[in-house]
C-alpha positions in Angstrom: 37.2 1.4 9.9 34.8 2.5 7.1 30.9 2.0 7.5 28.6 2.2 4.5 25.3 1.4 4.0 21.7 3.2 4.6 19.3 3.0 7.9 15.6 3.9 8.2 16.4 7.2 10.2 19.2 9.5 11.6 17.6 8.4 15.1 18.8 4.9 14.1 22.3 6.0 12.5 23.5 7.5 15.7 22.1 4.5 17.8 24.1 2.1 15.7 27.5 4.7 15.9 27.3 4.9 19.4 26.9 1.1 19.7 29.8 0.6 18.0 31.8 2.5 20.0 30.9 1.9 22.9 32.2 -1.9 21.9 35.3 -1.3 19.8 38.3 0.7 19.8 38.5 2.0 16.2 38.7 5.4 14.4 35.3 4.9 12.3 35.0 6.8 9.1 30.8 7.2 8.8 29.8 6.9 5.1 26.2 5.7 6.2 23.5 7.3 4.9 20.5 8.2 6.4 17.0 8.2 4.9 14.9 9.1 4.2 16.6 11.1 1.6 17.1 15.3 1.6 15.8 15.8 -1.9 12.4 14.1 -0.9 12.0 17.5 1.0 8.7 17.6 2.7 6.7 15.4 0.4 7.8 11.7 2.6 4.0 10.0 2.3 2.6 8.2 -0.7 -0.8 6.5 -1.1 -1.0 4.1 -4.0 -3.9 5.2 -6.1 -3.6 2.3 -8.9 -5.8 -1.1 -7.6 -2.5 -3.1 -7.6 0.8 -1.7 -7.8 4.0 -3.4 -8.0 7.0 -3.2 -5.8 10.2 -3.6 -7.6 13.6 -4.7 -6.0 15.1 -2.4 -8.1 14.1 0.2 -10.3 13.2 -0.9 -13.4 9.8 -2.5 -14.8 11.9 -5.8 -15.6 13.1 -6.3 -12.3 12.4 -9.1 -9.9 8.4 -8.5 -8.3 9.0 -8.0 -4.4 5.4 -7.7 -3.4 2.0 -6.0 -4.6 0.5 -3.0 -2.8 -3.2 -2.0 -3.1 -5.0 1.0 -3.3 -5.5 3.2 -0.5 -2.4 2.2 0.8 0.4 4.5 2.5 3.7 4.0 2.2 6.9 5.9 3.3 9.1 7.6 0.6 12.6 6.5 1.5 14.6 7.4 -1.7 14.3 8.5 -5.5 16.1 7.5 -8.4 15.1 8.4 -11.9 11.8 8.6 -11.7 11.2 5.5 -9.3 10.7 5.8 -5.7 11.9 3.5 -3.0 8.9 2.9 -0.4 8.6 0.9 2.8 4.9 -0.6 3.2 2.8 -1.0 6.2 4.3 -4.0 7.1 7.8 -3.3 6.6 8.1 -3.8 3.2 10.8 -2.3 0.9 10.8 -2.0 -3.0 10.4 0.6 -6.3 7.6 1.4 -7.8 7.2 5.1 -9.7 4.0 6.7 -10.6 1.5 4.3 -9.2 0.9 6.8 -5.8 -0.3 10.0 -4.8 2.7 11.6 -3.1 1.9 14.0 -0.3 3.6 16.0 2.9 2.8 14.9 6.2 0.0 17.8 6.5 -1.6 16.9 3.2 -1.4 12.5 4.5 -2.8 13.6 7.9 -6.0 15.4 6.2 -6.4 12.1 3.9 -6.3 10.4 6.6 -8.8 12.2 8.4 -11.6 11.8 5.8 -14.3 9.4 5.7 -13.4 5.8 3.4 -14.9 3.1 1.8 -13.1 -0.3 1.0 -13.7 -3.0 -2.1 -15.7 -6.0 -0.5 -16.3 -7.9 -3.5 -13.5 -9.6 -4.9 -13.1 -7.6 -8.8 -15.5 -4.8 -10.0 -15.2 -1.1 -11.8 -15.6 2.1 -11.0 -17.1 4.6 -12.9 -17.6 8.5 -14.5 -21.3 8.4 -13.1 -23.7 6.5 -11.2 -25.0 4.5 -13.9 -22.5 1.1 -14.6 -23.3 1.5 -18.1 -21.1 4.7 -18.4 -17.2 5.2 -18.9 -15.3 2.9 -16.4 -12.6 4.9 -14.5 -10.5 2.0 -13.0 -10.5 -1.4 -12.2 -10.1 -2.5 -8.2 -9.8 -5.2 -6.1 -11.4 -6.7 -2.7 -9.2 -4.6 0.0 -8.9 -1.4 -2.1 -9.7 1.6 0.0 -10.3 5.2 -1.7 -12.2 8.6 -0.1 -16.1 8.6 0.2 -17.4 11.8 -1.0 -21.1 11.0 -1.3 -23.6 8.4 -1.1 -27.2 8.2 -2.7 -29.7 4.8 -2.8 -27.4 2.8 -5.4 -23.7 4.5 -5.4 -20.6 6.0 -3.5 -19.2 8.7 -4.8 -15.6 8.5 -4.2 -12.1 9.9 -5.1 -9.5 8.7 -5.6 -5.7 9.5 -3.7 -4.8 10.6 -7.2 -7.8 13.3 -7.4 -10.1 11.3 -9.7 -14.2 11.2 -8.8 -15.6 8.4 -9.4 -18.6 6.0 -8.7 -18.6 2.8 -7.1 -21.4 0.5 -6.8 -23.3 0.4 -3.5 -22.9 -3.9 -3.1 -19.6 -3.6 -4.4 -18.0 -1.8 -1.0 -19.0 -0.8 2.8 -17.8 2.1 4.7 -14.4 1.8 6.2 -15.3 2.4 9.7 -18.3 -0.1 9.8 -16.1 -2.8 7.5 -14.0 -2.5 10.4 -16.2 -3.1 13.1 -17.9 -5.8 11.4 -14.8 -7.4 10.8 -14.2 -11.1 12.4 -11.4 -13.2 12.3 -13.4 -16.7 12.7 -12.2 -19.9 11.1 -15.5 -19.8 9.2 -14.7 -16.8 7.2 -11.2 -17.5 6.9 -12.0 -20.6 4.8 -15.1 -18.7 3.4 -12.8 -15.7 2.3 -10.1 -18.1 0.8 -12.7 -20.4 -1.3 -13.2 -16.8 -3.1 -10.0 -16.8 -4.4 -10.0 -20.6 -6.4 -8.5 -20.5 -9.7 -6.9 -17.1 -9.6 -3.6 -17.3 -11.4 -0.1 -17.6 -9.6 2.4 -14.6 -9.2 6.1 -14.7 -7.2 4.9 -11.9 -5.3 0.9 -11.5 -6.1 -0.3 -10.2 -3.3 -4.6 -9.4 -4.8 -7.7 -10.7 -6.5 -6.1 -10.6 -9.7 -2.9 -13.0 -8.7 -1.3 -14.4 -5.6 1.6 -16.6 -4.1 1.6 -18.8 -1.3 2.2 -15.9 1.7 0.2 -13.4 -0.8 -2.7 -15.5 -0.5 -2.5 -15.9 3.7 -1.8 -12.3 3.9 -4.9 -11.4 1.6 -7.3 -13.3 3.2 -6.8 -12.6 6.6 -6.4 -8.9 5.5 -10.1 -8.9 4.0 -11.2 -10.1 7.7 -9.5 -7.2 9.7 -6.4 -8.9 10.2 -2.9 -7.2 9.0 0.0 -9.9 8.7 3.5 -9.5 7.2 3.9 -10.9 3.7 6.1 -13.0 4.7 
């Protein structure tokens, strides 16, 4: 008997091996491959550093949208193919996206993740090349996105982005991770208060942000902007 497929982990591969045999009396021939993949070498953690990116079910911008990710992110590198990257999410989701992350060992994800945040409260705003709004804006983001604080004076964060871009965000516009966190209340009066902020944003089989949502996109979004992480589904 020949097994194919991929699992999440050699841990998992020889689980399911010894399972099998420990059931059934065949002469298995092991084709199963386990990820994440060799060629990855060290570099295994991404952070998206785009405010939305899109998870593919293949690779390929015209394939089928799985779910959106948003910045600030990690993800697990799981496999590459042609300039794409397969990536499981936070909550155990699995698609392609390709440049839309910073992609980092596990000693350069540990030091991110060491370092002081801020995350998007408000539900669309820019960020920009210097503390006044009027100049160059850097990137768009999105209530939930979360990038590294570098600074903070009377009106702006400074931040930076996973990518290595500085920029400046507006004071009103986001909170400090940590205090966002404590702060954060799961009551039926800010669930309905958090969801009325989202009326008449368009429709997306897999939007999962400000900028679009489906049904279980919406739910998830929500209760994510009140300290609460759900599966997508």
């Amino acid at each position: 008997m020949t097994l194919k497929g991929e699992v999440h982990s050699s841990h998992m591969k020889q689980q399911l091996l010894e399972f099998i045999k420990s059931r059934e009396h065949y002469n298995i021939v092991d084709s199963i491959i386990a990820l994440p993949q060799e060629s990855l070498g060290e570099k295994r953690h991404g952070v998206i550093s785009v405010s939305v990116a899109n998870l593919r079910s293949k690779p390929g911008h015209g394939e089928e949208l799985v779910t959106q990710v948003l910045m600030g992110t990690p993800v697990t590198l799981l496999k590459f193919d042609d300039g794409w990257f397969l990536v499981q999410t936070p909550d155990d989701y699995l698609g392609w996206t390709d440049d839309m992350m910073a992609v980092w060992s596990e000693n350069d994800f540990a030091a991110w993740r060491q370092q002081p945040k801020i995350i998007v409260t408000v539900t669309y705003t820019h960020s920009h090349v210097g503390r006044d709004a009027a100049t160059d804006i850097v990137s768009d983001l999105v209530a939930g996105n979360i990038v590294k604080l570098r600074s903070k004076d009377s009106g702006s964060f400074e931040v930076e982005y996973p990518d290595g871009r500085v920029a400046y965000v507006a004071l009103g516009d986001a909170m400090p991770l940590k205090q966002w966190i404590a702060g954060a209340q799961d009551t039926p009066e800010r669930i309905i208060e958090t969801a009325k902020r989202f009326k008449g944003v368009p429709y997306l089989w897999g939007g999962t942000s400000a900028k679009a949502l489906d049904c279980s996109g919406f739910t998830k979004t929500v209760y994510f902007l009140n300290g609460v992480l759900l599966p997508r589904d």
